[in-house]
Structure formats: C-alpha cells, structure tokens
C-alpha positions as CSV (number, residue, x, y, z in Angstrom):
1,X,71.4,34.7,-90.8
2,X,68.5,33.3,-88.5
3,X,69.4,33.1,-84.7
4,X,68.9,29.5,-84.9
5,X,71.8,29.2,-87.6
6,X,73.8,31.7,-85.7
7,X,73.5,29.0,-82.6
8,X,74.7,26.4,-84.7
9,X,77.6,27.8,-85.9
10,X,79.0,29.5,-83.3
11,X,78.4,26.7,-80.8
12,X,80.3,24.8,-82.8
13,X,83.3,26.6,-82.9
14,X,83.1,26.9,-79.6
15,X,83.4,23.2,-79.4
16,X,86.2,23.5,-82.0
17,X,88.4,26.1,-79.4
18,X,88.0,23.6,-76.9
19,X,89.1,20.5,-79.0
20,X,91.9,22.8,-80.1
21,X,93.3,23.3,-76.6
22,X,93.1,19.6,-76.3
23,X,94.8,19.2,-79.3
24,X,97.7,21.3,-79.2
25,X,98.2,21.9,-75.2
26,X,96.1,19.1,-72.9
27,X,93.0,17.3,-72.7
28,X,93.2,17.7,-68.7
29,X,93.6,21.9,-69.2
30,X,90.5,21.4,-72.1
31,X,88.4,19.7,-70.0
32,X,89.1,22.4,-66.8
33,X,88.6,25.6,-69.0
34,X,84.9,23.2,-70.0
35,X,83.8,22.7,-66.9
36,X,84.2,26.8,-65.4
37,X,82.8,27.6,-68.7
38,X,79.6,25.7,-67.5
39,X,79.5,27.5,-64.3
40,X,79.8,30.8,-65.8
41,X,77.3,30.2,-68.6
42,X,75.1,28.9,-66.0
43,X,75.8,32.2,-64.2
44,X,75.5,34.3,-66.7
45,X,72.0,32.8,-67.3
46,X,71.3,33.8,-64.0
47,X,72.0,37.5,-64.7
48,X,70.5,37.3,-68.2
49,X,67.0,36.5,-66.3
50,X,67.2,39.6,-63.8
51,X,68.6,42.2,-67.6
52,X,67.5,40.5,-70.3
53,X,64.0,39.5,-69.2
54,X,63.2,42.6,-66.9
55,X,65.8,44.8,-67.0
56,X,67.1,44.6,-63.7
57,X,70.7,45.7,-63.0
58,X,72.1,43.5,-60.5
59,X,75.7,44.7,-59.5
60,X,76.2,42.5,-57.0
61,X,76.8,39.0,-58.4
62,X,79.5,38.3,-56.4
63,X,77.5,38.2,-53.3
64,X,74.7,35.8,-54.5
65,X,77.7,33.5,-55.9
66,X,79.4,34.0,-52.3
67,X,76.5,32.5,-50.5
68,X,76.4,29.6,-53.4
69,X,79.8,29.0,-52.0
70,X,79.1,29.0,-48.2
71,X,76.6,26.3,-48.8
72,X,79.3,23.9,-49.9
73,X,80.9,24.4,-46.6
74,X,77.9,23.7,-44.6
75,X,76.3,21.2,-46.1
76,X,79.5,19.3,-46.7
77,X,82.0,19.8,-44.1
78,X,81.8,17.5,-40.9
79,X,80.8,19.1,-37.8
80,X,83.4,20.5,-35.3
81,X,82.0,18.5,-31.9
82,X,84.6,20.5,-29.7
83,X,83.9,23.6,-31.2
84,X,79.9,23.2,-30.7
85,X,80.7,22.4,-27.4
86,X,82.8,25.5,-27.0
87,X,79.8,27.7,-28.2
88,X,77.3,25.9,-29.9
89,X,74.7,26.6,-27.0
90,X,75.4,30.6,-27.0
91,X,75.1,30.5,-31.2
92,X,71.7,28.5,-30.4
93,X,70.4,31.1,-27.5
94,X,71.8,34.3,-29.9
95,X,69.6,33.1,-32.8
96,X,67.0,32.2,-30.7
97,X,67.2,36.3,-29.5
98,X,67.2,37.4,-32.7
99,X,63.9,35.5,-33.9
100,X,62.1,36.8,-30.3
101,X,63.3,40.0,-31.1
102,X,61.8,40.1,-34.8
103,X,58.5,38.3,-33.5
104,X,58.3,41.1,-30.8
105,X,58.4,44.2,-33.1
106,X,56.6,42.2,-35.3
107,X,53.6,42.1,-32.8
108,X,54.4,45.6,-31.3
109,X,54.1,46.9,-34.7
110,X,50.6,45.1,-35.3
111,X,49.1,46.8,-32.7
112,X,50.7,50.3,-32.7
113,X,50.6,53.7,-34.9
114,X,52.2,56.6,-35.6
115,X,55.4,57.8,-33.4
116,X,54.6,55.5,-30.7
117,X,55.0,52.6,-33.5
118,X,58.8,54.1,-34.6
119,X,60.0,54.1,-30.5
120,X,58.9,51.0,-29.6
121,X,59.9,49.5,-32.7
122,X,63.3,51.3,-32.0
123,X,63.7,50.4,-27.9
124,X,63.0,46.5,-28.9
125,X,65.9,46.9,-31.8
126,X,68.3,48.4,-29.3
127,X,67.2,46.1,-26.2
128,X,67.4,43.1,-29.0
129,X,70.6,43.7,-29.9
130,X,72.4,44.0,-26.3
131,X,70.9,40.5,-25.5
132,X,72.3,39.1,-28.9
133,X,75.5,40.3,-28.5
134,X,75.2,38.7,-24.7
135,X,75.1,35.2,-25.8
136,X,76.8,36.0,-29.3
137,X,80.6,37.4,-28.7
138,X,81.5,34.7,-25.5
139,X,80.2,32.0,-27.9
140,X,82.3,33.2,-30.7
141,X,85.3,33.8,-28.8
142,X,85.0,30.4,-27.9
143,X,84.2,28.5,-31.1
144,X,87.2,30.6,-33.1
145,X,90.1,29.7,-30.1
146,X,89.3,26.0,-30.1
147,X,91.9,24.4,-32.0
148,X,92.0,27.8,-34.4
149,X,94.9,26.4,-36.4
150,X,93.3,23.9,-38.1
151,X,89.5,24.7,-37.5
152,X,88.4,27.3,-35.3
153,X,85.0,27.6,-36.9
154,X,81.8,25.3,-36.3
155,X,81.9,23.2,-39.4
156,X,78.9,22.2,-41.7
157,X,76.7,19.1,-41.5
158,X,78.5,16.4,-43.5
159,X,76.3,16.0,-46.1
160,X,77.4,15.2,-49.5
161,X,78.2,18.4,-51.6
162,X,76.1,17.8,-54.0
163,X,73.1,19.1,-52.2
164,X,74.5,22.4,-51.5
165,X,74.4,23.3,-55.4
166,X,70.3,23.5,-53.6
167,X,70.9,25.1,-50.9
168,X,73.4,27.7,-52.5
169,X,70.4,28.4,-54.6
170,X,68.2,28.8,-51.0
171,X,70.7,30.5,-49.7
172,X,70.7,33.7,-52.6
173,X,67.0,33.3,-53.3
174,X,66.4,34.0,-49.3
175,X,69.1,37.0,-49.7
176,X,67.8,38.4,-53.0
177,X,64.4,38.5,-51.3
178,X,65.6,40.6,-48.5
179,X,67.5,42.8,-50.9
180,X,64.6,42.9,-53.7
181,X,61.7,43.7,-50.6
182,X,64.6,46.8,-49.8
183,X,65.8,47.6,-53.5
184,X,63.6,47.1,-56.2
185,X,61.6,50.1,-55.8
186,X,64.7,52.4,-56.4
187,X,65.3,53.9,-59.8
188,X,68.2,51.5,-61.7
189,X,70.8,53.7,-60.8
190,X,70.2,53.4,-57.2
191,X,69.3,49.7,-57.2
192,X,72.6,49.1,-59.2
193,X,74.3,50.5,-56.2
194,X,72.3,49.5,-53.3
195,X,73.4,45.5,-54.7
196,X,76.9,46.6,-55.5
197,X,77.0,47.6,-51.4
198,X,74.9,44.8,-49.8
199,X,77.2,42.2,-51.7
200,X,80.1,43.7,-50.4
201,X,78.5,43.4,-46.9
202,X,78.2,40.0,-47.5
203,X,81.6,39.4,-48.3
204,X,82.8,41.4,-45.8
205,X,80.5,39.1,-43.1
206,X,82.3,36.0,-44.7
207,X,85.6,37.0,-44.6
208,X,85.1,38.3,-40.8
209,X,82.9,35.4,-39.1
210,X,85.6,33.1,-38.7
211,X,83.0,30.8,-36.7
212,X,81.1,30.2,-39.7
213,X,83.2,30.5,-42.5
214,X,86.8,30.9,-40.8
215,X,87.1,33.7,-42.5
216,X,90.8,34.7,-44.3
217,X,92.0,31.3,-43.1
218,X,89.7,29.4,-45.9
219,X,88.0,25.9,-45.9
220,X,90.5,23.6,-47.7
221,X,89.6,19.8,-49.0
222,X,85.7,19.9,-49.3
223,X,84.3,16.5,-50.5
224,X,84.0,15.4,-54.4
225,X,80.7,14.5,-55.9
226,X,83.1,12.4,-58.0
227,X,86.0,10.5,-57.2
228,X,89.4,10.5,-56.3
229,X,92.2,10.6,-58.3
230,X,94.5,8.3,-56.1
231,X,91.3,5.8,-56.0
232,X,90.9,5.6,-59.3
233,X,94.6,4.7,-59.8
234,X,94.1,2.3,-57.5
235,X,91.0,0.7,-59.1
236,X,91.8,-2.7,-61.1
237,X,88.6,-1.6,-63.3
238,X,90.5,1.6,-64.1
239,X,93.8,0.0,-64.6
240,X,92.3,-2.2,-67.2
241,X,90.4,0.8,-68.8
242,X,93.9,2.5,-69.2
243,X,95.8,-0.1,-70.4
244,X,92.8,-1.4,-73.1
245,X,92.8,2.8,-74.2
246,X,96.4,3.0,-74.2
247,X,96.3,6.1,-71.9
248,X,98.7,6.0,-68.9
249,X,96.5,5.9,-65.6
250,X,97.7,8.9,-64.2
251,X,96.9,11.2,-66.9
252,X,93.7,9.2,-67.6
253,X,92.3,10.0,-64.2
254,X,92.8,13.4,-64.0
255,X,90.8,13.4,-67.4
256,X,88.2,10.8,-65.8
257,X,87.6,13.4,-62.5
258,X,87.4,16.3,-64.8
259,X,84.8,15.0,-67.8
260,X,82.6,13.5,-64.7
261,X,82.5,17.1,-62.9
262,X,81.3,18.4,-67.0
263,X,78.5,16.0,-67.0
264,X,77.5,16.6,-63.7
265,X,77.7,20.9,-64.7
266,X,75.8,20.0,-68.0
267,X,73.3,18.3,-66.5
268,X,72.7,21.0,-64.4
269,X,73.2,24.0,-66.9
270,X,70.5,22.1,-70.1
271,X,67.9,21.6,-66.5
272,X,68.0,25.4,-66.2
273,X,67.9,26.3,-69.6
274,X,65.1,24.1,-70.4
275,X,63.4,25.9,-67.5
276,X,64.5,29.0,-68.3
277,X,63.4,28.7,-72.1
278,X,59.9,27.6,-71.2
279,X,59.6,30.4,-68.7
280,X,60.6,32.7,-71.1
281,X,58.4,31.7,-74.2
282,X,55.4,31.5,-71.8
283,X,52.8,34.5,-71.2
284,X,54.9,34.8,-68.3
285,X,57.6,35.7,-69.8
286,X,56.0,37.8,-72.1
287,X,54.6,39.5,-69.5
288,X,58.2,39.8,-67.9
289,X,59.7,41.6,-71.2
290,X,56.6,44.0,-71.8
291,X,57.5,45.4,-67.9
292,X,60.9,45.8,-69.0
293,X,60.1,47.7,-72.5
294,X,57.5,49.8,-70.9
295,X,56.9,49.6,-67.2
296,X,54.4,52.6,-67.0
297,X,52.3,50.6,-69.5
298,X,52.0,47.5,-67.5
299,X,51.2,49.4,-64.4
300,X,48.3,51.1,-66.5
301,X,47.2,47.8,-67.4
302,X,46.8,46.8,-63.7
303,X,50.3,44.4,-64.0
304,X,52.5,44.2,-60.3
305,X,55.3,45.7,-61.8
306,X,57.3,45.4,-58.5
307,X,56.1,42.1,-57.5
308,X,57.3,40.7,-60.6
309,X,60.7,42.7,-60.5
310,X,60.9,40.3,-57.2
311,X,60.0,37.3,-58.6
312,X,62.5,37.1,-61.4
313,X,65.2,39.0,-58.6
314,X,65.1,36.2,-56.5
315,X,65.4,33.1,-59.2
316,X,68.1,35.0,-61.4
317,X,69.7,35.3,-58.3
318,X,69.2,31.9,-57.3
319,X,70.6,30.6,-60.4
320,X,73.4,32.4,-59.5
321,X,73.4,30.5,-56.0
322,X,73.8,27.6,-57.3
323,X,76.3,28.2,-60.1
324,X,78.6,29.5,-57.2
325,X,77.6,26.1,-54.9
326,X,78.9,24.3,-58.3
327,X,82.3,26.9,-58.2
328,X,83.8,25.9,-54.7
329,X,82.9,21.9,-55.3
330,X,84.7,22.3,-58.0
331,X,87.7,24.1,-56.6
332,X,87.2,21.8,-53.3
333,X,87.8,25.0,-51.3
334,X,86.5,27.9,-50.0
335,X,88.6,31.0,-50.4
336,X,86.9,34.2,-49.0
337,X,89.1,36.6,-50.9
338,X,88.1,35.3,-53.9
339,X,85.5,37.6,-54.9
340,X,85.9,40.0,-56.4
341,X,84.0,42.4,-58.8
342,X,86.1,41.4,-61.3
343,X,85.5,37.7,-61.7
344,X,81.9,37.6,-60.4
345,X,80.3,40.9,-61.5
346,X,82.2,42.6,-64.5
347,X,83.0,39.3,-66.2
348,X,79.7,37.8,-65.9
349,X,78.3,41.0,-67.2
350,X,80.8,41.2,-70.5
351,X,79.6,37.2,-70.8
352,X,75.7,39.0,-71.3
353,X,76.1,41.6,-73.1
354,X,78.5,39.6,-75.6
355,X,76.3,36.7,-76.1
356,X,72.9,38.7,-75.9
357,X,70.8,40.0,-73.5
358,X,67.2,38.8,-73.5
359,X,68.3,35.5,-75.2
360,X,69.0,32.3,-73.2
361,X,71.4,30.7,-75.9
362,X,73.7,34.2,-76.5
363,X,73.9,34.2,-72.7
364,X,75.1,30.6,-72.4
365,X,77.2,31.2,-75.3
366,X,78.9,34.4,-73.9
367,X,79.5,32.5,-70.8
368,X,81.4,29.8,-72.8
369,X,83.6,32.5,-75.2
370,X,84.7,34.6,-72.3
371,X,85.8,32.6,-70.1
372,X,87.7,31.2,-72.8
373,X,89.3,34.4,-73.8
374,X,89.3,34.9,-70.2
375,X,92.1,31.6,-69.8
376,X,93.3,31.6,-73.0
377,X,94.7,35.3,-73.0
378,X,97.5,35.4,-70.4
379,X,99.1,31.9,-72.4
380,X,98.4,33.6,-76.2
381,X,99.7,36.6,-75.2
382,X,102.5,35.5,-73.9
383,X,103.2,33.8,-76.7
384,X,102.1,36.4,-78.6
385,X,105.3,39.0,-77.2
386,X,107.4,36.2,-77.4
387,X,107.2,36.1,-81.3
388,X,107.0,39.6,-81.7
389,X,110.5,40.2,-79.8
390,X,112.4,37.1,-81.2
391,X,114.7,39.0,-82.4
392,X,115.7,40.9,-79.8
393,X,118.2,41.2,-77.0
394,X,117.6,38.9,-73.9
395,X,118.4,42.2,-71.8
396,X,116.6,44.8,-74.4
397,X,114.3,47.3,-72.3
398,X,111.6,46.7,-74.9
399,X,111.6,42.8,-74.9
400,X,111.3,43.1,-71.0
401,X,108.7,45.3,-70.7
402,X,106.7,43.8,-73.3
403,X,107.2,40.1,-71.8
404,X,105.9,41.8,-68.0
405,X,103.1,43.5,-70.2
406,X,101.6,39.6,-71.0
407,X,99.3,39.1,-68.2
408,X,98.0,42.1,-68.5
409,X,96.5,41.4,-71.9
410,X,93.1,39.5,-70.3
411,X,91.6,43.0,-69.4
412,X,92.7,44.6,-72.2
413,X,91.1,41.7,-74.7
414,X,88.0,42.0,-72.3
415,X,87.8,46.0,-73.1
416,X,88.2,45.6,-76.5
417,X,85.6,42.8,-77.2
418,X,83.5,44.7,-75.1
419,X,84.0,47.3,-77.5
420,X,83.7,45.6,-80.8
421,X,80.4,44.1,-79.9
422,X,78.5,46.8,-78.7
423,X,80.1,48.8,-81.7
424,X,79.4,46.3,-84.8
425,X,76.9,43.8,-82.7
426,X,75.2,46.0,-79.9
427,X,72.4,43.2,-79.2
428,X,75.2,40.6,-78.9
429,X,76.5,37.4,-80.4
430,X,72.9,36.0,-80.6
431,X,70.1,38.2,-80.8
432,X,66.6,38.8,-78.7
433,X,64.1,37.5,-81.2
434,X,61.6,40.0,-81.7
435,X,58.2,39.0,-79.8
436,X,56.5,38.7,-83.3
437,X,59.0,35.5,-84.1
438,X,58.9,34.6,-80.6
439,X,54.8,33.8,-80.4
440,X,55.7,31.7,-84.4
C-alpha cells in the first residue's frame, strides 16, 4: 500500500471515530476531543521537525508548550494598574540591571583575554546580580501583596488572545535558541537531558513568579477568540438558527463555540503543514535529513551541522509555542501544574513515533489517534470492566478492584500501542518516503 493510500484511509477512520463519538455519546464531547486533537497534532509536528528531520531529541516539550501558554496570559489579560504601581518601576529598573549588566561583560569580554577575561566577567556577574535583586525582591514583594486574593501578579496587556498563539511561538523560539546555543553540541544523550532539566526550570520559574504568572494560584477566565455561550443564547440570529435546525439553543451553542475554536485550530495546523511540507521536500530539507543519516558526512562536505541543528531546534520548538498558546485559549486558563512530562513530552512523543517519524502526515495523524485513545480509554474501559463483571456480586473483591483498575487503562493502552507499532510497524502508521520517491 502506497503512503498516499495509507493517508486516505486511515484519515478517514479517523474522521469515522470522531463521527462515532458524536453518534453514540455527544456532538459537544466530539467536537472537544477534535479540537485538542488539533493542538496535539500541531504539536507533535513540532517535535516531528526537531526527530524526524534532524534527529534531534527534545525531552523537554513541556517547557516550550509552557511558555506557549504564558503568552496567553500576557498578551490577553488586562493590566493590574495597582499592582504596576506597587512595583512596576522596580521590575522596570531590575530589567533595566540585567540588560547593563549583559552589555557590560559583553564589552569587558571584547576587550580582555585569558584569566583576566574569566574574573572580570565573574566580579560583573556577582556585582550584577546584587543590584538586580536590589530593585527585584521589594518590587515583587509588592506586586504579589496587592490585592493577592484575586490578582497579586502584574497582568498582561489586554490584547486579544489570538495574537499570543505568535507570541507563544516568540516566546519558545527565543528559549530554544538560548537552550540550542548551550545544548546542541552535546552527544543526544546529553542533549536529551540537558532539555528534560531546563524545561523543568522553566516550569519551576512559572509556578514560583507569582508576579508574573501567579504562580499555583492560576489565571482563570482568559478571553475567547470566539464567543460566548450566554451571548449566543442571547442572539435573535442564533435563536432563529436553532429553532429553523431544530436543535435546542443551549446545546447548539456549546457546539457553535466548539466547531469555531476547530476552524480556527485547522486553520492554523494545514498553514504549518503546508509550510512544513514545502520545507521538507526542498533542498533544505534534504539537506536537514542527510545531517541526520550521516552527520560526519555533511561536515566532510563543508555543511554547518550545528547551525542547522539550531535552525530546525528553534522552529520545531516554536511550533510547539504556539500549539501550547492555542492549549490555554482553549482551556481559557492558565494552570501551572499542568505540565507534566506525561501529557507534554511522553504523549507527544508516542503521537511521533506511532504516526511516523520523518513524515509530516503520520505525525499529524499520530497526534489525532492518541489523543483519541488518550480520551477514549478511561470511558471504554470502564465500560469495558463493567461487562466483563456483570455477573458478579455488587460487593465481590474482584468486581471492585477491577472497576478502581478503569482509569488506569490509558497508560497501559499507551504501553501497549507503543509496543505493537514499533514491534509490527517500527517506522510508524505512515512511513518516511525513501529520498528516491521523495525527489519523484
């Protein structure tokens, strides 16, 4: 079967699980489980630029989808004014510290070798540092006591949200160029481990900096690119649409909000992938995957092995930026304590390897199936023990046990698909085409 007959058919019954979960439990649950299947596929795109076209093992996902989120907060939140006027001018001063400080060793560095290079570019890091923290920790202490049970934190601009799906993407391409400039040179091993602990600093900095982000405390009721629910339902045009459908308004606008945030997410995701399809079938790209089969080569050939390692770093990871920008409008939140390695690097991973590495559509594809499976499992399998101990005692040990042991099937599924596909399908769902069929 050719990998364009493999994309037909299995994005079709892709489409078919979804209908079916319209079908048989709701169109309002079909159309959620669509739209964070378009997040991770766009995701997992990300991820599939950084492995599939250079073979770069990014660990830390959850960081670069962290930072995605923090944009939605301050582009899109209204400003604090008591808060800036609690601290706003220490923040200002602190920042303005930390950029003299950089420009300093900067120019000390320019002009001076050897040891006396390392002490003076270690006294201005140390004198830096004490001035920061002068203007920094009063400001702070200021901003996080003002009103602290219902903001406590700075705020964002009040922009609409939409434009932080951008700056999300700013936001990890700056951060994946800071980590790539540190990283990239380390064997994969290492470099898998050096992004595993920088995006736990990050999220550790999030979780902490209640003036930015408040912290543990979350960022509730974030603006809609879309609208309201309650508006809609009070919309004559709406009413009208209801009744002429025969769909009861309240039903029919949680449906409406939810297929406007999918086109909004598909727009989005076919943009990339049309980007991401002519970057990859261009000598670019080309380029990008003969580094990855054979690095020593390409340097032989006079190819910037590390330079391109940081190009395609930085855009997987901004890809990623903006997928998690997309995650929190959806959720209209920002919740900290929501990343985890779990969600944001493991699945996202499975989501590659299961739809193909190296292949734009398997990627896309794997996003869609897993998170799927993903949703789908805790509801089937509870179902699933439900049949199997029918005929049991309401109090029998076994029936308990195997009714507590429901949730439980998501990782398991995830282990064992894992498992079957690199077993019976190791290059995924949908194949890398071979470079031969790529340049036909």
């Amino acid at each position: 079967m050719s990998n364009r007959e493999r994309i037909i058919y299995l994005y079709g019954a892709m489409a078919i699980l979804l209908v079916a979960v319209g079908v048989f439990q709701s169109w309002t649950l079909s159309l959620t489980i669509l739209n964070l299947c378009l997040i991770s596929a766009i995701m997992s795109l990300g991820v599939n630029m950084q492995w599939g076209y250079a073979g770069l093992f990014n660990v830390g996902i959850m960081g670069f989808a962290a930072l995605g989120g923090l944009a939605g907060v301050i582009v899109s939140m209204p400003p604090i004014p008591g808060a800036w006027s609690a601290g706003g001018v220490g923040i200002g001063l602190s920042l303005l510290a930390l950029v003299g400080t950089v420009g300093i060793a900067v120019f000390v560095r320019g002009r001076t070798s050897g040891s006396v290079r390392t002490l003076a570019t270690l006294a201005i890091a140390v004198i830096g540092y004490f001035v920061i923290r002068r203007f920094f920790d009063p400001a702070v202490s200021a901003i996080e006591s003002f009103d602290a049970a219902r903001t406590g934190y700075l705020g964002g601009l009040g922009m609409p949200i939409i434009f932080s799906w951008l700056v999300g993407g700013v936001f990890a391409a700056g951060a994946a160029w800071l980590v790539g400039k540190i990283a990239l040179g380390l064997r994969a091993d290492y470099l898998a481990i050096a992004t595993l602990g920088i995006s736990e600093i990050i999220i550790a900095f999030m979780r902490n900096e209640e003036w930015l982000t408040r912290g543990v405390k979350n960022v509730s009721g974030l603006p809609r690119p879309v609208a309201y629910e309650v508006q809609l339902q009070q919309a004559q045009w709406f009413v009208d649409l209801s009744t002429r459908l025969g769909i009861d308004p309240i039903s029919f606008s949680s449906i409406y909000v939810r297929l406007s945030y999918a086109l909004l997410f598909a727009v989005v995701l076919i943009v990339l992938m049309w980007l991401a399809e002519k970057a990859l079938n261009s000598p670019w790209g080309r380029m990008m995957r003969a580094i990855r089969d054979n690095r020593d080569a390409a340097e032989a050939m006079g190819k910037d092995v590390t330079g391109r390692h940081l190009q395609i770093f930085v855009l997987g990871s901004a890809v990623v930026g903006i997928a998690g920008a997309m995650l929190t409008t959806l959720d209209g939140q920002f919740t900290p304590g929501q990343y985890n390695p779990l969600r944001f690097t493991f699945l996202i991973w499975v989501m590659v390897i299961v739809g193909g590495s190296g292949n734009n559509w398997g990627a896309v594809l794997g996003g869609f199936l897993i998170w799927f499976i993903w949703v789908e499992a805790e509801p089937v399998g509870g179902w699933l023990m439900s049949v199997i101990t029918a005929g049991m005692e309401p109090t029998n040990p076994v029936r308990l046990h195997l009714a507590d042991a429901a949730p439980y099937m998501r990782p398991l599924l995830m282990g064992v698909i894992l498992l079957v596909v690199l077993r019976f399908a190791p290059r995924g769902l949908i194949p890398e085409r071979s470079a031969m069929a790529a340049r036909k």
